[in-house]
C-alpha atoms as a printed R data frame, in Angstrom:
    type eleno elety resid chain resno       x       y        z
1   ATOM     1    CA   UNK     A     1  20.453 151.987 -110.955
2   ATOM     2    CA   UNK     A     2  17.715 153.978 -112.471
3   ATOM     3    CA   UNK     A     3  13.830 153.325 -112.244
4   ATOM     4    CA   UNK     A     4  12.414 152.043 -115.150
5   ATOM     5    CA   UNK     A     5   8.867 151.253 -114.686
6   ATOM     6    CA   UNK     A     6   7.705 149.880 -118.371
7   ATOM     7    CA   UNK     A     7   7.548 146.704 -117.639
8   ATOM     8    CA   UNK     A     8   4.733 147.085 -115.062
9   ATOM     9    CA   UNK     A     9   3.081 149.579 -117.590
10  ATOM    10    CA   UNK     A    10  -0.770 148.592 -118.287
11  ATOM    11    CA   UNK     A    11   0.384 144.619 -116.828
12  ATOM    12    CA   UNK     A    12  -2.128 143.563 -114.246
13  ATOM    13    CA   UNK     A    13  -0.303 140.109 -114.176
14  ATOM    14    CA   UNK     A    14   2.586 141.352 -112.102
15  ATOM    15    CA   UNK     A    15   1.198 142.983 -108.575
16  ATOM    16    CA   UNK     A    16   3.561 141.411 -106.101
17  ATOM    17    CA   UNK     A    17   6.489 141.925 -108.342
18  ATOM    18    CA   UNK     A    18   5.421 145.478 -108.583
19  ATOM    19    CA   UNK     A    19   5.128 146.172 -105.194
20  ATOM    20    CA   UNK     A    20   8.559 144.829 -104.227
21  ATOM    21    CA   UNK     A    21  10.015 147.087 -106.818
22  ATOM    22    CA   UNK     A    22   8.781 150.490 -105.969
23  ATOM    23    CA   UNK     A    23   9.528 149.492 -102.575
24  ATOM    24    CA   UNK     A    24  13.421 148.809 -103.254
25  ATOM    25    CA   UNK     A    25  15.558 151.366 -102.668
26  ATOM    26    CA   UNK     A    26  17.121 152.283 -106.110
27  ATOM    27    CA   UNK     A    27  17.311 156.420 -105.901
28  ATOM    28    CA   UNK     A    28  20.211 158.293 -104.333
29  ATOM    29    CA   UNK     A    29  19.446 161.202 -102.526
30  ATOM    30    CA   UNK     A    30  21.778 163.118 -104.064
31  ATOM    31    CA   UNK     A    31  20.538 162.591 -107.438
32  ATOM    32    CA   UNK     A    32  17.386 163.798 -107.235
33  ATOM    33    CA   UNK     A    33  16.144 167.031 -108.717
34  ATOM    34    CA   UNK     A    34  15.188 168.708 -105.241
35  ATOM    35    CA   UNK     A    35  17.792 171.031 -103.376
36  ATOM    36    CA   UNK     A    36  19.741 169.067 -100.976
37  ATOM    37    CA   UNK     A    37  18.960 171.922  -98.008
38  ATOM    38    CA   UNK     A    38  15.491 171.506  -98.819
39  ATOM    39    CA   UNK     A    39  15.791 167.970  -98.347
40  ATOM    40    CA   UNK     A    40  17.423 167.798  -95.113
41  ATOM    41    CA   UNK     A    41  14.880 170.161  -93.362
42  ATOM    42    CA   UNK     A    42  11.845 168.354  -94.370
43  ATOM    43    CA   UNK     A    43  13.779 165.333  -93.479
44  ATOM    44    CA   UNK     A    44  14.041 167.021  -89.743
45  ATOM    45    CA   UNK     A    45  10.783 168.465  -89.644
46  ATOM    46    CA   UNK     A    46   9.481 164.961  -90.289
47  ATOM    47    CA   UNK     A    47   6.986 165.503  -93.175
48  ATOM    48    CA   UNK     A    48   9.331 162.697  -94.903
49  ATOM    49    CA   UNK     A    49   8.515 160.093  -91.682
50  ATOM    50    CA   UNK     A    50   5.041 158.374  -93.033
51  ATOM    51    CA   UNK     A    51   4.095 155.303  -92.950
52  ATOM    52    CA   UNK     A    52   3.737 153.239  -95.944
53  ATOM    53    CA   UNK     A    53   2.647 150.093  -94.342
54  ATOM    54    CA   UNK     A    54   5.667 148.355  -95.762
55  ATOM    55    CA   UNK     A    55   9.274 147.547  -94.281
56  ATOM    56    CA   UNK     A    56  11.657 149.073  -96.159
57  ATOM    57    CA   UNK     A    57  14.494 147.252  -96.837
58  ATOM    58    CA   UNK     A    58  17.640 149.156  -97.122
59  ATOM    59    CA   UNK     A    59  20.374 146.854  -95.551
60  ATOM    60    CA   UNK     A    60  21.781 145.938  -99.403
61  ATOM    61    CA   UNK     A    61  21.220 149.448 -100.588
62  ATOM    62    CA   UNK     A    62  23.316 152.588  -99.415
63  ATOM    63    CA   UNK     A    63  21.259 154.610  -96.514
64  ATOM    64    CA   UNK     A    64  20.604 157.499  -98.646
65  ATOM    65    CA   UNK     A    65  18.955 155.681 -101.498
66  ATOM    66    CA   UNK     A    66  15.084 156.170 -101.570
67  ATOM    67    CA   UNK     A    67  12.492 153.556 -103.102
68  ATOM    68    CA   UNK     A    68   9.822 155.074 -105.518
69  ATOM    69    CA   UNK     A    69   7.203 155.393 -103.317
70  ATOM    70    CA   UNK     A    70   9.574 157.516 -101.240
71  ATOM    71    CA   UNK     A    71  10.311 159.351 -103.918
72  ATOM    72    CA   UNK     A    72   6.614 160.070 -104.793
73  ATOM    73    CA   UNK     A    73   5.766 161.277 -101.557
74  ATOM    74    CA   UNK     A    74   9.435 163.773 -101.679
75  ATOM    75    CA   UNK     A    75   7.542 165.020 -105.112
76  ATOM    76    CA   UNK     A    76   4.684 166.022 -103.723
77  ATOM    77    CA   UNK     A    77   5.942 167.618 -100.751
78  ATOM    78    CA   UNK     A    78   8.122 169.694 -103.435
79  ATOM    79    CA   UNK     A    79   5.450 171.056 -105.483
80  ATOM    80    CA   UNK     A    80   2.936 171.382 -102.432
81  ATOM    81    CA   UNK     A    81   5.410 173.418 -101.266
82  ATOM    82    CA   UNK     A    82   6.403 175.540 -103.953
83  ATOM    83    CA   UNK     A    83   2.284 176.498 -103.845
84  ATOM    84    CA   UNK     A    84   2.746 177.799 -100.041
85  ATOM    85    CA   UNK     A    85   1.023 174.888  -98.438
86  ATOM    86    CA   UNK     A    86   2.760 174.792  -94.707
87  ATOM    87    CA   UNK     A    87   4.285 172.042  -93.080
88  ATOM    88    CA   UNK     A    88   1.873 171.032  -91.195
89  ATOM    89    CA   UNK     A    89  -1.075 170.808  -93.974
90  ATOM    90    CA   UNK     A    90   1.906 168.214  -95.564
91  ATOM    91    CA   UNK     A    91   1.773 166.210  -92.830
92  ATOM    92    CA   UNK     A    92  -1.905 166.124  -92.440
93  ATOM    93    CA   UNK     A    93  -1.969 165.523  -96.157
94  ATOM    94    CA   UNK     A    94   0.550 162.375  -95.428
95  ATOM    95    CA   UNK     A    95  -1.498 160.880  -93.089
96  ATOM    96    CA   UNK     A    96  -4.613 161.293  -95.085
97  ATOM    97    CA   UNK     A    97  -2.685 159.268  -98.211
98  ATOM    98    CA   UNK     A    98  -1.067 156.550  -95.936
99  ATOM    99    CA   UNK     A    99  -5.110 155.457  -94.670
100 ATOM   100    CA   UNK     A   100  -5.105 151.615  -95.165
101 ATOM   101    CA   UNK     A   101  -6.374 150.245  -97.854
102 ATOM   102    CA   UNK     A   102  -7.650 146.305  -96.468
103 ATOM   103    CA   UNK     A   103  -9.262 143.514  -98.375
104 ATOM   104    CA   UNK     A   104 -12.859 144.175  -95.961
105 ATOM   105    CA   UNK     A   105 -12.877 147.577  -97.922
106 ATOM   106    CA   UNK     A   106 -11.800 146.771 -100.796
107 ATOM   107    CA   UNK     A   107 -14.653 143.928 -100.740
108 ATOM   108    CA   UNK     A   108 -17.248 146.600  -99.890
109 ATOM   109    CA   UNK     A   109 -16.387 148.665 -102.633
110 ATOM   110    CA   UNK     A   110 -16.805 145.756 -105.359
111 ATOM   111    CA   UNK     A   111 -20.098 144.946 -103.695
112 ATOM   112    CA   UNK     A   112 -21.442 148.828 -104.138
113 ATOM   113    CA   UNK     A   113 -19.409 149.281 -107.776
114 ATOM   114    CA   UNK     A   114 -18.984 145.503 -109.347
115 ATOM   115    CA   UNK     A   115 -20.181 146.589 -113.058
116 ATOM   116    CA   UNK     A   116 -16.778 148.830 -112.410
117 ATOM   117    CA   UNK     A   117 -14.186 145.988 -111.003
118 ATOM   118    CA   UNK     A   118 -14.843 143.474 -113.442
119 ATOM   119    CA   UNK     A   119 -14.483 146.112 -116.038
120 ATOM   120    CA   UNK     A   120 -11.124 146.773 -114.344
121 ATOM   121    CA   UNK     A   121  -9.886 143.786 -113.712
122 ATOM   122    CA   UNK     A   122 -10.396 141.995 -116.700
123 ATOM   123    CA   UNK     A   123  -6.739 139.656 -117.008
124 ATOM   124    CA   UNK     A   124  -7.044 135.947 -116.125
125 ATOM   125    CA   UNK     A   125  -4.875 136.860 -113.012
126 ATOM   126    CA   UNK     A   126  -6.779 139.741 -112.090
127 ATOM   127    CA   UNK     A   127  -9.831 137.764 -112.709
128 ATOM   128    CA   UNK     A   128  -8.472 134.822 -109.859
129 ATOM   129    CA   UNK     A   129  -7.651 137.727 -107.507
130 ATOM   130    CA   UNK     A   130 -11.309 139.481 -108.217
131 ATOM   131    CA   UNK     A   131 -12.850 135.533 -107.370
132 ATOM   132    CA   UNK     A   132 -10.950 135.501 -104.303
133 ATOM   133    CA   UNK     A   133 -12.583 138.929 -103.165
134 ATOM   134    CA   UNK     A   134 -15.358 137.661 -103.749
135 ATOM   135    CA   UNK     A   135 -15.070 134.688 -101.362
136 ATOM   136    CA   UNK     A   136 -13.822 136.890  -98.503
137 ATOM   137    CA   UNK     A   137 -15.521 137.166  -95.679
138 ATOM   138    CA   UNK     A   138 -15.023 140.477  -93.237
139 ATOM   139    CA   UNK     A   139 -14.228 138.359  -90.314
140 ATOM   140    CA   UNK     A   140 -11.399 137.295  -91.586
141 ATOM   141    CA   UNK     A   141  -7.653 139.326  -91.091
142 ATOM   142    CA   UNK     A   142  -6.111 141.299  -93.889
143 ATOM   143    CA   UNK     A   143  -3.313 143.037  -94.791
144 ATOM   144    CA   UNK     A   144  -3.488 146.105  -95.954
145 ATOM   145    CA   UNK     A   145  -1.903 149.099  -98.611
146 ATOM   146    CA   UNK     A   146  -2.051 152.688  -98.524
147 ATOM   147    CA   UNK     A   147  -4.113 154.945 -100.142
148 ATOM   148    CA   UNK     A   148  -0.843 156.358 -101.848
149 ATOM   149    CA   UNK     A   149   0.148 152.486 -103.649
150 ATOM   150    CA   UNK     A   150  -3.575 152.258 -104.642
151 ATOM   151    CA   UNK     A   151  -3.113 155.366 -106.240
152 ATOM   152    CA   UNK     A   152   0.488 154.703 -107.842
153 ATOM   153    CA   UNK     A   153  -0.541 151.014 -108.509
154 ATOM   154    CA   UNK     A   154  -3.722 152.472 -110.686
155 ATOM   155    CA   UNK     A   155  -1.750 154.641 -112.371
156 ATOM   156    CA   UNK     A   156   0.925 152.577 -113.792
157 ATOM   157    CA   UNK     A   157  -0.986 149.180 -113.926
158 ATOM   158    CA   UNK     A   158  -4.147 150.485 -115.069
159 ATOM   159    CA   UNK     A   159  -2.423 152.846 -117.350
160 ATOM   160    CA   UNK     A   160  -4.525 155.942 -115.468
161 ATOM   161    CA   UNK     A   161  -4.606 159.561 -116.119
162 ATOM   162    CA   UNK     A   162  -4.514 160.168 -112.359
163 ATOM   163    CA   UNK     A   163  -4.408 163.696 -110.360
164 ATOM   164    CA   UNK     A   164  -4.292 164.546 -106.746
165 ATOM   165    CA   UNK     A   165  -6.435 167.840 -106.367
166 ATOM   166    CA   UNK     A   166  -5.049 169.416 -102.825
167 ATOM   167    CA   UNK     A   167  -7.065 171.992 -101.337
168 ATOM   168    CA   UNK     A   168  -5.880 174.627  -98.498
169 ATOM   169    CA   UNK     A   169  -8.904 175.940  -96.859
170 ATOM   170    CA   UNK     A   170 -10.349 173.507  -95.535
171 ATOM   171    CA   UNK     A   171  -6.856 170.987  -95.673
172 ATOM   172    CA   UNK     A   172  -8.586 168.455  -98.071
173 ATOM   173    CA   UNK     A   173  -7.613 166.696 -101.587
174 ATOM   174    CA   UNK     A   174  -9.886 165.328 -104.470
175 ATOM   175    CA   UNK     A   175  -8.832 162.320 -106.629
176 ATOM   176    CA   UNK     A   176  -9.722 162.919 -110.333
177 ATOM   177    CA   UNK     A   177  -9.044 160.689 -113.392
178 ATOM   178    CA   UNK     A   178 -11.177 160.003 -116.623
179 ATOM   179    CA   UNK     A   179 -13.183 157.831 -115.334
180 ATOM   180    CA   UNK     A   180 -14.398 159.455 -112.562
181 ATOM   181    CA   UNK     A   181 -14.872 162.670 -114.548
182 ATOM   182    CA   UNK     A   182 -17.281 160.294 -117.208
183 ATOM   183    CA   UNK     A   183 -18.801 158.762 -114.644
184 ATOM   184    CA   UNK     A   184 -19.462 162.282 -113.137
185 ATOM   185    CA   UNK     A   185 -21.123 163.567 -116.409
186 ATOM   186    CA   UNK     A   186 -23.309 160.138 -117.186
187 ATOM   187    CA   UNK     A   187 -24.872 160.431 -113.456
188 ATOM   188    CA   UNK     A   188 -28.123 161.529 -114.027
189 ATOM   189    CA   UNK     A   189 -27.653 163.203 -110.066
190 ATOM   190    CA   UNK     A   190 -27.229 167.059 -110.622
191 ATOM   191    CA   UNK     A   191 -26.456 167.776 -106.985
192 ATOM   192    CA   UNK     A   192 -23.460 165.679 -107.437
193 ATOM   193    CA   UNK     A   193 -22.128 167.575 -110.061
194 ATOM   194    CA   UNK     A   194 -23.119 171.035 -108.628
195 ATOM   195    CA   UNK     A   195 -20.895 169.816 -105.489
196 ATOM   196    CA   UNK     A   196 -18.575 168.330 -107.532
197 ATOM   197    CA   UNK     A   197 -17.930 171.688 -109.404
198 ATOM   198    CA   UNK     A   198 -18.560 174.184 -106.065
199 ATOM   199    CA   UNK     A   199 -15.214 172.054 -105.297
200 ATOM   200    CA   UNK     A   200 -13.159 172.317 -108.437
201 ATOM   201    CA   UNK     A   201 -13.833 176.279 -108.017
202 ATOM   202    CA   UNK     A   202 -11.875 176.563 -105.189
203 ATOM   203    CA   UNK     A   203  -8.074 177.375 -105.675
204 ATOM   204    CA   UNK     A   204  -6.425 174.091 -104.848
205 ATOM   205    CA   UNK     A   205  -3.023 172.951 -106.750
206 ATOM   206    CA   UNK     A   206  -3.101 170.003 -108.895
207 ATOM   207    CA   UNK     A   207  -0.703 166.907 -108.854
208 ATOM   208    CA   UNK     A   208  -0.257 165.008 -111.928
209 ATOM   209    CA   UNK     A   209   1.240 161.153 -110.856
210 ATOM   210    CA   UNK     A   210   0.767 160.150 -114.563
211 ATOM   211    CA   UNK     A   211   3.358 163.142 -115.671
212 ATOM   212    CA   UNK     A   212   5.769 162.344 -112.612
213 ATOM   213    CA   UNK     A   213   5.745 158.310 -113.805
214 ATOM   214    CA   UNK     A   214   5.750 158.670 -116.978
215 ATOM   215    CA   UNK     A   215   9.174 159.948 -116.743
216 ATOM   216    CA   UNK     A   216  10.541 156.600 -115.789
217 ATOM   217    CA   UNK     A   217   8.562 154.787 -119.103
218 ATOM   218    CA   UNK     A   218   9.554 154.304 -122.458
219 ATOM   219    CA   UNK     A   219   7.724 157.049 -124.162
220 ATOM   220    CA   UNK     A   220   7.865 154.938 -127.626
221 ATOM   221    CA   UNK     A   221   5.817 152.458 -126.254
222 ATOM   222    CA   UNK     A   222   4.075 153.699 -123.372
223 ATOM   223    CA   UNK     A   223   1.930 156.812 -123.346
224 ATOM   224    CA   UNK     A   224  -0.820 157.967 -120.817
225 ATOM   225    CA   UNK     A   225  -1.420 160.783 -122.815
226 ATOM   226    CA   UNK     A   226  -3.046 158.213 -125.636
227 ATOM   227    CA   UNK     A   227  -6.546 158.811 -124.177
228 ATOM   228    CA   UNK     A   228  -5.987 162.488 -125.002
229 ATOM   229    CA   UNK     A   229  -8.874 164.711 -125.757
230 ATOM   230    CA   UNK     A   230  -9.397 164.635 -129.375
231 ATOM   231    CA   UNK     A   231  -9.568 168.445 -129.844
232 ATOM   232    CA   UNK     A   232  -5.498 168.251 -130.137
233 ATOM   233    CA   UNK     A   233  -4.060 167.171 -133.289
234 ATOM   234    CA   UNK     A   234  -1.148 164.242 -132.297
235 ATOM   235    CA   UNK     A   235   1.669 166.705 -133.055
236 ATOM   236    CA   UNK     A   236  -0.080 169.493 -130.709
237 ATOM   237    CA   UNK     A   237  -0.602 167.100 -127.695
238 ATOM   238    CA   UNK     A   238   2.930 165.409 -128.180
239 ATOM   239    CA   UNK     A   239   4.189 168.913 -127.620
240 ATOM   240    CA   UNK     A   240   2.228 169.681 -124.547
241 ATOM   241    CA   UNK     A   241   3.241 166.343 -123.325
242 ATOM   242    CA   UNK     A   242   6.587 167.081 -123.464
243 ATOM   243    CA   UNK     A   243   6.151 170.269 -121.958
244 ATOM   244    CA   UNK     A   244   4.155 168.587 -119.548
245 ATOM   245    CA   UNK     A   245   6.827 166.313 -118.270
246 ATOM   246    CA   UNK     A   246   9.266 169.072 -117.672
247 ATOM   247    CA   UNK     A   247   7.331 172.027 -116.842
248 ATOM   248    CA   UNK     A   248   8.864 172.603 -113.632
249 ATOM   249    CA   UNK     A   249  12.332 172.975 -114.895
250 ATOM   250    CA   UNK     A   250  11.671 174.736 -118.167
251 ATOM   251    CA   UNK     A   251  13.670 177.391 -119.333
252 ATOM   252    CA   UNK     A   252  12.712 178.125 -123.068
253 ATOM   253    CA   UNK     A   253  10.918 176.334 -125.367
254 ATOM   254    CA   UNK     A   254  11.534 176.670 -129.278
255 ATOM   255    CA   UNK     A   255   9.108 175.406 -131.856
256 ATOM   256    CA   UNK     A   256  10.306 175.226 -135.824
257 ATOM   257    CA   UNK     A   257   7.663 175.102 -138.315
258 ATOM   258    CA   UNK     A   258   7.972 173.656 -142.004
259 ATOM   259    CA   UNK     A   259   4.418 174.889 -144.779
260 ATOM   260    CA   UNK     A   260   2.502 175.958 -141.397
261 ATOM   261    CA   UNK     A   261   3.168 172.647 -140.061
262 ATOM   262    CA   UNK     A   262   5.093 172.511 -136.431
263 ATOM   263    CA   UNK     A   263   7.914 169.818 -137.273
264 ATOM   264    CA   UNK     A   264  10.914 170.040 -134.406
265 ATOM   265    CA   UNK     A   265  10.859 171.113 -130.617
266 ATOM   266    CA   UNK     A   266  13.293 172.367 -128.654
267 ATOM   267    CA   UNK     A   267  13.084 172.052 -124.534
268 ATOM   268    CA   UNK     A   268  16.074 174.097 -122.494
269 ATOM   269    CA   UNK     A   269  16.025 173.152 -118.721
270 ATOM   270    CA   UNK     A   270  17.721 174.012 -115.522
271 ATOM   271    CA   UNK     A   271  18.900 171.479 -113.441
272 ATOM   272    CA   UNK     A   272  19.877 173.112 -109.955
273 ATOM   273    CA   UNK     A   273  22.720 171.442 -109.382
274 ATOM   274    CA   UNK     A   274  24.955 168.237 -110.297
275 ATOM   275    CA   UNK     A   275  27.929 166.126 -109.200
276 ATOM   276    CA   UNK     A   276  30.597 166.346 -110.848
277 ATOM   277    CA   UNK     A   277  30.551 162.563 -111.975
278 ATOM   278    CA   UNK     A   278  27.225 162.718 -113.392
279 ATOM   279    CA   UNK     A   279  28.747 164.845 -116.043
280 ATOM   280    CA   UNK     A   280  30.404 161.274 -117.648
281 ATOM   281    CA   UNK     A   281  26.667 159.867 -117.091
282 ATOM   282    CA   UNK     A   282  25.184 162.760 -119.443
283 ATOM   283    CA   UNK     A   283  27.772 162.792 -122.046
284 ATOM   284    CA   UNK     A   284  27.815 158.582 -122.386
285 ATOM   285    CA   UNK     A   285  24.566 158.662 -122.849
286 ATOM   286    CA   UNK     A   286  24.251 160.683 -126.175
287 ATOM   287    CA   UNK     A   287  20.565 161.527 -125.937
288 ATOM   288    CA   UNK     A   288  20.917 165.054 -125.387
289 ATOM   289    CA   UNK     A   289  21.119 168.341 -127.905
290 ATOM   290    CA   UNK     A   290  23.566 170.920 -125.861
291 ATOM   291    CA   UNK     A   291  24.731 170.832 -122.269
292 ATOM   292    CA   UNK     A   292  25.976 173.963 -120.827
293 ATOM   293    CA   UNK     A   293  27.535 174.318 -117.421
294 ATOM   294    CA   UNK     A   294  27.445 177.377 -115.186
295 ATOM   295    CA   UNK     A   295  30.898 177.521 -112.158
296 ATOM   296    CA   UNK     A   296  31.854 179.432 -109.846
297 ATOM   297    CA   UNK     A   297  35.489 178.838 -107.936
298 ATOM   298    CA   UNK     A   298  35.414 175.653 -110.389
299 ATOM   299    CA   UNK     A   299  32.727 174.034 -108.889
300 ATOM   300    CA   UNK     A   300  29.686 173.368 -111.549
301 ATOM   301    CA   UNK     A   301  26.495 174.847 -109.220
302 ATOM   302    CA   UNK     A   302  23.793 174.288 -112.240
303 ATOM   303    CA   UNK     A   303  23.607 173.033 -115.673
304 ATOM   304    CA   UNK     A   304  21.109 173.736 -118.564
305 ATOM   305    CA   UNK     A   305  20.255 170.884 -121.328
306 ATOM   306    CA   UNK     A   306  18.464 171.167 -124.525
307 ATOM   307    CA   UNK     A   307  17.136 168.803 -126.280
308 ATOM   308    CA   UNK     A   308  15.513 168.176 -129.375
309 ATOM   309    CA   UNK     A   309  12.458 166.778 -130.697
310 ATOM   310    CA   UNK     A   310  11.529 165.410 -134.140
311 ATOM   311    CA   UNK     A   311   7.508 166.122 -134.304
């Protein structure tokens, strides 16, 4: 079963349905993007054992199948890894993004921001759960989320342009999206912008979770990139939105122009490796321009598609 998260795209309605499906385990281990050896020593070094605050549930599902949140957190030890961050800055890094989240802060923020939250949460159901925050008082229990669903939950429900900005010296991180960066520039503070950009300055590596979801969204319908910057023409940012979503396995990309005018793209990408019963899977589904695969002893070790792009 693959992830398709379009339904939950922009829909504040749905929260609780939401949550129980990036927490079911849909994604098989062995069909994920990420070199298996790789895999199996983070798995033993432990950087994959955090806590999300949530049970998961994998007695219907095989034992190697992740959930989406898993699979989020396996992303972002790829890339942070690919920069040179060590294991252990990961696994601070986890435990900073698995903080809890509970109602008492949550109620604390609203009450220092609520020009902001009722901006935000603006659907009738949204609205009932906003009038319930309200009414809460701190002495009561809560449960709780992690920082890491608040973040993938703003993405995808409130349709956010969201990065994670992870710093090595000290071990920190930075959460940046639009509205922050607006709100930034209409603060009439300049000390907090002056710290804000003494921070941006320093080398850190920058995690898009907009480009990593909008992989599993129906492009035609659903696009974060919409709230682009308007110094792009459409055609120019639906290119770098498509380079965007596959920069990390790009091989060559081929642009065709018609009068001066860019009108076809063409994306080749390695995959580093496959089963061989994914090959059916690829050719069934017809989406794809040219598939070429690369043996050795008659066992496929990589694969390269291209595909092609009307503009």
């Amino acid at each position: 079963m693959e992830i398709d998260l379009t339904a939950f795209y922009g829909n504040k309605s749905l929260p609780q349905e939401f949550r129980t499906y990036i927490y079911t385990p849909f994604l098989l281990k062995t069909r994920l993007n990420i070199v298996y050896t790789d895999l199996i020593n983070w798995e033993r070094s432990g950087l994959l054992n955090i806590d999300y605050g949530v049970d998961i549930d994998k007695t219907q599902y095989k034992s190697t199948a992740l959930c989406f949140m898993e699979y989020v957190w396996l992303s972002i030890i790829a890339e942070l890894r690919s920069f040179g961050f060590s294991y252990d800055q990961i696994n601070e890094f986890g435990e900073l993004l698995t903080q809890p989240i509970t109602v008492s802060m949550l109620k604390a923020a609203y009450e220092g921001n609520p020009h902001f939250f009722e901006a935000t949460f603006d659907s009738n159901n949204a609205k009932a759960n906003l009038k319930k925050l309200k009414e809460f008082k701190t002495s009561q229990t809560s449960s709780y989320i992690t920082l890491l669903e608040y973040l993938v939950k703003d993405t995808i429900l409130n349709k956010q342009q969201l990065r994670i900005l992870f710093f090595k010296n000290p071990t920190a991180f930075e959460i940046v999206n639009k509205s922050s960066l607006l709100e930034m520039n209409a603060n009439p503070n300049p000390e907090l912008k002056v710290k804000f950009n003494q921070k941006i300055d320093q080398s850190h590596f920058s995690f898009s979770l907009s480009a990593l979801t909008q992989k599993y969204l129906d492009t035609a319908h659903t696009d974060f990139s919409s709230d682009h910057l308007d110094i792009l023409s459409p055609v120019e940012h639906k290119i770098m939105t498509l380079i965007r979503q596959r920069y990390n396995q790009l091989l060559d990309v081929k642009i065709s122009y018609q009068n001066k005018s860019a009108i076809r793209i063409e994306l080749k990408t390695l995959q580093k490796s496959i089963a061989e019963k994914r090959i059916i899977e690829y050719l069934n589904k017809g989406d794809y321009g040219t598939l070429e695969f690369k043996a050795v002893d008659g066992n496929i070790i990589r694969f390269e598609k291209t595909e092609t792009h009307k503009l």
